[in-house]
C-alpha positions as CSV (number, residue, x, y, z in Angstrom):
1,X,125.2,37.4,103.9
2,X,125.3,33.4,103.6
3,X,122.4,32.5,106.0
4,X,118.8,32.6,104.6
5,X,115.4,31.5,105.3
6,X,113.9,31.6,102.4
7,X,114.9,31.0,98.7
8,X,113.6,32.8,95.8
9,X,114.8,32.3,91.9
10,X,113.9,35.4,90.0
11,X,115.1,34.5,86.1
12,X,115.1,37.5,83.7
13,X,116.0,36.7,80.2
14,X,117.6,39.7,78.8
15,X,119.9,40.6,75.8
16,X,123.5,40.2,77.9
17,X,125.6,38.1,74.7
18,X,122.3,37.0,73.3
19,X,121.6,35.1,75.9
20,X,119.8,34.9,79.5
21,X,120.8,36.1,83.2
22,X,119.5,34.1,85.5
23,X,119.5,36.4,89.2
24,X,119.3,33.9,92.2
25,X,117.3,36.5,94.8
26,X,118.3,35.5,98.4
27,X,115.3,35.9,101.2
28,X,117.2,37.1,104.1
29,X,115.0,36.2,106.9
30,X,115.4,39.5,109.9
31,X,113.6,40.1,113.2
32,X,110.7,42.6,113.0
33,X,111.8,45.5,114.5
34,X,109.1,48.6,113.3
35,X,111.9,51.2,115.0
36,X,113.4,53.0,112.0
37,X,111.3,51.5,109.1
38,X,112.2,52.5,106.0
39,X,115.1,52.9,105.8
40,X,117.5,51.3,103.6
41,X,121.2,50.1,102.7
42,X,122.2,49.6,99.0
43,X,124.2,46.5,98.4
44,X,126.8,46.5,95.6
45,X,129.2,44.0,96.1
46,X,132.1,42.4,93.4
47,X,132.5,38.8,92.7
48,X,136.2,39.6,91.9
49,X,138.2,42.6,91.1
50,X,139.0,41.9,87.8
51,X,136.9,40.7,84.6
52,X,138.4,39.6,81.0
53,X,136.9,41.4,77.8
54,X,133.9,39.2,76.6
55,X,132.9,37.3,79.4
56,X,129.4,37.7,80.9
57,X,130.2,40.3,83.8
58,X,128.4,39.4,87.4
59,X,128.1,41.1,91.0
60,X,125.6,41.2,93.6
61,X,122.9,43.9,94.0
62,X,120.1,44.0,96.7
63,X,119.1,46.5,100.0
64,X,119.1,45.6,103.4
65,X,117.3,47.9,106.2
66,X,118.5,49.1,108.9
67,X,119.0,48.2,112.4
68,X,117.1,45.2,111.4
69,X,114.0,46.9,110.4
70,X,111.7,45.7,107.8
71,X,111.2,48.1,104.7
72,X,107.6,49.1,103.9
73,X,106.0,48.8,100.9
74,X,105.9,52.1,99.7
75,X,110.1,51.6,99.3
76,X,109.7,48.5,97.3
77,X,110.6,50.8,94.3
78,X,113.2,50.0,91.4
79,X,116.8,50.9,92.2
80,X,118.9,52.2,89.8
81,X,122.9,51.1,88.8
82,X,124.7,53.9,87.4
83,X,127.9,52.6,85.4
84,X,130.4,55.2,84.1
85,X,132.0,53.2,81.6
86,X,135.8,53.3,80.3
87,X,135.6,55.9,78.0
88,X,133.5,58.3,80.2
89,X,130.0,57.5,79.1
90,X,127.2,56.9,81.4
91,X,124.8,54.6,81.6
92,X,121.5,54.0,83.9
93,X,120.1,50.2,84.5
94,X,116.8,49.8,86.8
95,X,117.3,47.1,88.9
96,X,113.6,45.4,90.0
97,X,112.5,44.0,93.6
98,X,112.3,40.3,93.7
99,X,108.4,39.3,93.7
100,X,108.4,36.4,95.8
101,X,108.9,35.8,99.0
102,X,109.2,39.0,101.7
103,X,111.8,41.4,100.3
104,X,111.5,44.2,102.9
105,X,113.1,41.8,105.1
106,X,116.7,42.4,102.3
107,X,117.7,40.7,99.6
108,X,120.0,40.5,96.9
109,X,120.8,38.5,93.4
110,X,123.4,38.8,90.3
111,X,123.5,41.6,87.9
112,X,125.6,42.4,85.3
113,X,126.5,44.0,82.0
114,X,128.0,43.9,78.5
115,X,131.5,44.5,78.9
116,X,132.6,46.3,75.4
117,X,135.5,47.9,76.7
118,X,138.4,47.2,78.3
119,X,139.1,49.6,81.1
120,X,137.7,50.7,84.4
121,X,134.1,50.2,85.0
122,X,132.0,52.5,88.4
123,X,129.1,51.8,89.8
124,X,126.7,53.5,92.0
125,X,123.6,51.2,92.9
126,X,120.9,53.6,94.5
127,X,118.3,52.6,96.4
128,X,115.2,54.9,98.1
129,X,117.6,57.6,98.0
130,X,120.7,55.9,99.6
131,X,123.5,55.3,97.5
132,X,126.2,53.1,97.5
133,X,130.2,54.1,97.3
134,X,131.2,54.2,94.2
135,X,133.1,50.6,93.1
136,X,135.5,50.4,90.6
137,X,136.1,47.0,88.4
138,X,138.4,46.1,85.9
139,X,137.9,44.7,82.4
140,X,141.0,43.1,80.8
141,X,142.3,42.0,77.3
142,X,144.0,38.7,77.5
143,X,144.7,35.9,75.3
144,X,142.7,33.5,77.2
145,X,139.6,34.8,75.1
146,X,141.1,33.0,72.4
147,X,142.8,30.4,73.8
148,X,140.3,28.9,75.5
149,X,137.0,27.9,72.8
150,X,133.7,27.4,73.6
151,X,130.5,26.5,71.8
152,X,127.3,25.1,70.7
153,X,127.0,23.6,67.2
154,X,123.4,22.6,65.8
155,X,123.5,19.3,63.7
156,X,121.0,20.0,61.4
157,X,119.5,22.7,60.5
158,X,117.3,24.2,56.9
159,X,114.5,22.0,55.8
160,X,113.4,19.5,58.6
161,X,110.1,17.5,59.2
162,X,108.1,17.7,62.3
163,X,109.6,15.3,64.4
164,X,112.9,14.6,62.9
165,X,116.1,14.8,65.9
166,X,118.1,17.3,66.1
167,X,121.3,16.6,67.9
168,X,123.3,20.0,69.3
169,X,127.0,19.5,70.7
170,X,128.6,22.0,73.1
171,X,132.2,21.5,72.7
172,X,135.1,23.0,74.5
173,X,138.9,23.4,73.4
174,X,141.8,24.4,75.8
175,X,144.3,25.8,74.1
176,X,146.0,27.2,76.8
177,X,149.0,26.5,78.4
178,X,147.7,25.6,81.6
179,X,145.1,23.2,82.9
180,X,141.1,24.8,83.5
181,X,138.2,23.5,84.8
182,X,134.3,24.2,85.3
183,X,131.4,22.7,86.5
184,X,129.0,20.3,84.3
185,X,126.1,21.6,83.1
186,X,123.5,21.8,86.1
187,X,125.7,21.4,88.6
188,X,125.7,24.8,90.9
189,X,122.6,25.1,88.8
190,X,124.6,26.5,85.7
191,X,122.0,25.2,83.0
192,X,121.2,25.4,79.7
193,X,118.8,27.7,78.4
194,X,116.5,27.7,75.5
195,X,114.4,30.5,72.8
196,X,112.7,29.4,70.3
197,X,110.6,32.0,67.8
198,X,108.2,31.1,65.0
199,X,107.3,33.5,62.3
200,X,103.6,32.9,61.4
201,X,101.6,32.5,63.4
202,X,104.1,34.8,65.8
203,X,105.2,32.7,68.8
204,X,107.9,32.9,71.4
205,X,109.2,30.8,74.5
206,X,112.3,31.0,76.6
207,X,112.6,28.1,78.6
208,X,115.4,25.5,80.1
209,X,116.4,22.2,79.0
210,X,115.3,19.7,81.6
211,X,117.1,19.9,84.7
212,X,116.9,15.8,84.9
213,X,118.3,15.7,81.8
214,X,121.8,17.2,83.6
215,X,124.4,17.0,86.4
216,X,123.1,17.8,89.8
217,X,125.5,18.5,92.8
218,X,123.9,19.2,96.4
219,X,126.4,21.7,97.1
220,X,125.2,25.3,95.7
221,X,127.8,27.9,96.2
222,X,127.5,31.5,95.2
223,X,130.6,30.7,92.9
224,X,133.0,28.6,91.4
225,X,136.3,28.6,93.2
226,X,138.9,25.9,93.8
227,X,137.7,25.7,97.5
228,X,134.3,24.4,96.2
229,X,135.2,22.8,92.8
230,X,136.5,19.2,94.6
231,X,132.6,19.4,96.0
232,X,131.3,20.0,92.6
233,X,130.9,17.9,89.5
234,X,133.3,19.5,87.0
235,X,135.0,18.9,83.6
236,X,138.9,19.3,83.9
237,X,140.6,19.6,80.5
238,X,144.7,19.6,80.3
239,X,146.2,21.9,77.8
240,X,145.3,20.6,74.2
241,X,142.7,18.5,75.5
242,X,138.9,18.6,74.1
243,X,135.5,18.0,75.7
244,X,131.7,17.8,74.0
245,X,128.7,17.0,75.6
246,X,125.4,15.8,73.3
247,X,121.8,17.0,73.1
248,X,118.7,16.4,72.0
249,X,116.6,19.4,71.0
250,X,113.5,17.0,71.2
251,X,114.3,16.1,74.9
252,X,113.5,20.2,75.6
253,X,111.0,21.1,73.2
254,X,109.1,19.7,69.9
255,X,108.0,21.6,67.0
256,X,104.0,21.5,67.5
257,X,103.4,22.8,63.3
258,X,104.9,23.4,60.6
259,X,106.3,27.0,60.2
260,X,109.4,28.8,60.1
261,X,111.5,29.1,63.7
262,X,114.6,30.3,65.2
263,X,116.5,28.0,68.2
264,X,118.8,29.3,70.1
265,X,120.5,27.5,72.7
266,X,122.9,29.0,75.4
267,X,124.5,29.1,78.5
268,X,127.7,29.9,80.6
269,X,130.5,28.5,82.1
270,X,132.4,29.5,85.0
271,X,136.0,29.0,84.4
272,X,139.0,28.4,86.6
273,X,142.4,28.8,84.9
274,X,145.5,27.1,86.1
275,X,146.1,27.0,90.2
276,X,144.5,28.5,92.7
277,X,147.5,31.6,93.4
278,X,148.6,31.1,89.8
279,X,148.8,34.4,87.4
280,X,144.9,33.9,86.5
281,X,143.3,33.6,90.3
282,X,142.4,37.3,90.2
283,X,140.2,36.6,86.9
284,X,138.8,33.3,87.9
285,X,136.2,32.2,87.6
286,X,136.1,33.4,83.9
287,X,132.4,33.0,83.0
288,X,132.2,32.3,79.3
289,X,129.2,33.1,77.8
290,X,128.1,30.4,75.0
291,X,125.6,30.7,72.5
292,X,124.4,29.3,68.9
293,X,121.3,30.1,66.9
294,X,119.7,27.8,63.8
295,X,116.7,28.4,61.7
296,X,114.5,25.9,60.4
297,X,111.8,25.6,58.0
298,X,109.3,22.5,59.8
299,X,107.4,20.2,57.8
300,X,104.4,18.3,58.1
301,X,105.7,14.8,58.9
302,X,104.2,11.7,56.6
């Protein structure tokens, strides 16, 4: 699944915590073998077995053909994730072709979910009428939600002129008895993303703070484990211990007119707890979704 030829970075900005999921699509490069076109093998795979209650959810989705035939266009149609949820209710997600690069060669990318109950979770991904085995994944209640704080915190906000700074602090607190760690923001390309909304006239852009602004790491792994995290840039925090990391709206985006907006910033980190075959391995990496909103009311400047 790891070899590729091509690359393709599909981002879809969607309502999962208020915030965005960004869906790396892998271009599986295939021989062209016209025997058997069309025909077509779900993928539906777990990043881990087991999830904790709040964080933002992720697997792997995507179709392969078989016997190493290419899928015609006329299959290029949306699949569809059925999830039967804890407490028996169903619910039906269409899951998009990439658009780039040459998906009837296979492909797949991240998914996910809001996780509102703890429980068992099923899926069924199905794909030009072939479905996958149904997969079971576990969402869990433990203290770690609150032990372990996370956030963005706006330092002004109200009544602001037109180009006036505004400095936003993401801050983490480990309150938990053991050790964690994640990667710095950009590294393994977990970055920051942006929305900002103005009322009158009605405007709206979802966009990332700049890439050169953050960490960069040449090693790109699907995900965080503690195989990779000694090749990856990463915060370590001790139990107790504290960590912030300062913006700059203005280095991401300037208010153009006066008006009223709304600026959210957000993003997610992927959390390992304690040792690698300690009692949290089967729930690591936690991915923490992290997310603040502010409103202002711009100014012309003097």
């Amino acid at each position: 699944m790891r070899p590729m030829r091509f690359l393709v970075v599909s981002i879809s900005f969607s309502a999962f915590f208020g915030s965005f999921l960004v869906s790396p699509w892998l271009i599986r490069g295939r021989s062209q073998n016209a025997a058997l076109a069309g025909d077509v093998t779900p993928i539906l795979r777990l990043e881990k077995s087991k999830y904790l209650l709040g964080e933002a959810i992720r697997f792997w989705v995507g179709v392969e053909p078989k016997n190493s035939s290419d899928i015609p266009r006329e299959a290029w149609k949306p699949c569809s994730l059925e999830i039967i949820k804890p407490d028996g209710s169903t619910e039906t997600q269409s899951v998009g072709w990439p658009t780039d690069g040459w998906p009837g060669r296979g492909w797949y990318g991240g998914w996910g979910f809001d996780d509102n109950q703890a429980g068992p979770y099923v899926l069924v991904l199905e794909c030009a009428g072939e479905k996958t085995k149904p997969l079971e994944l576990i969402v869990e209640r433990n203290d770690l939600s609150d032990q372990i704080r996370a956030e963005f915190h706006f330092e002004r906000s109200g009544v602001i002129r037109m180009g006036t700074p505004v400095p936003v602090i993401l801050t983490v607190q480990n309150n938990s008895p053991n050790a964690i760690q994640f990667p710095q923001r950009g590294a393994m390309s977990e970055g920051i993303s942006l929305r900002v909304i103005r009322e009158e006239p009605a405007f709206r852009s979802d966009f990332f703070y700049p890439w050169e602004k953050l960490t960069s790491s040449s090693t790109l792994p699907n995900t965080y484990t503690w195989d990779v995290a000694s090749n990856i840039p990463s915060v370590v925090l001790k139990p107790g211990e504290h960590f912030e990391q300062h913006f700059v709206l203005e280095e991401a985006y300037s208010f153009d007119q006066p008006g009223n907006y709304e600026v959210t910033f957000s993003t997610v980190l992927s959390v390992l707890v304690g040792e690698a075959h300690g009692p949290f391995s089967e729930l690591c990496p936690i991915r923490m979704p992290v997310e603040a909103k502010e409103k202002f009311t711009v100014t012309a400047a003097e």
